[in-house]
C-alpha positions, 0 to 999 in steps of 0.5 A: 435282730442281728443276733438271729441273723448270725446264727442262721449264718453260722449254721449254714457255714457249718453244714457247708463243712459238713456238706464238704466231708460228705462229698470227700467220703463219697469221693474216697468211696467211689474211688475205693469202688472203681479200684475194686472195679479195676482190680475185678476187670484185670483179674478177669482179663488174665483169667481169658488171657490164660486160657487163650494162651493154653489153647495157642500153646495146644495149638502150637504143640499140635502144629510142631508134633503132627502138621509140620512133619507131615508138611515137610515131608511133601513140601521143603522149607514150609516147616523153618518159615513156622517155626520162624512164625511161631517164635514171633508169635511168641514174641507178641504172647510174651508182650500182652503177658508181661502188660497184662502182669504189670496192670495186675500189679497196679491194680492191684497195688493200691497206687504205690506210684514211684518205686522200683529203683533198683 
């Protein structure tokens, strides 16, 4: 009786093993889906972000080339104050490029963490 017992036991201890790698491979494959799902995400924000950014810069180039003279020529002082805006426009631009170029970079990485000493 104690034989029979065992078996049973060792049994379950076994599909408890297997039940352990079961729920690791689903682990690793849903990690290996969310990084698919991050990468996809961030592709997709630099695609819209590349297209705001066109269209500011074509509204920036109509601002500079056609506006701006005309209201300087009625108004003094108005076309320095946008240059003043669009150069801290700029700045701002720049800073959500440069993020969106280091999640890229993460994403699309594979979570090699740690380097970049030099």
């Amino acid at each position: 009786l104690e034989g029979g017992g065992g078996g049973e036991g060792g049994g379950g201890s076994r599909g408890g093993d297997g039940a352990g790698e079961v729920v690791a491979a689903a682990a690793a494959a849903a990690a290996a889906a969310e990084s698919a799902a991050t990468r996809a995400m961030v592709g997709e924000l630099v695609a819209r972000w590349s297209f705001v950014l066109a269209v500011y810069r074509a509204h920036v180039a109509a601002e500079d080339e056609v506006v701006l003279p005309a209201l300087a020529a009625r108004v003094s002082n108005v076309a320095h104050a946008y240059e003043l805006e669009h150069e801290a426009e700029d700045s701002l631009f720049d800073g959500v490029t440069q993020a969106l170029d280091e999640a890229a970079e993460a994403a699309g990485g594979g979570g090699g963490g740690g380097g970049g000493g030099g």
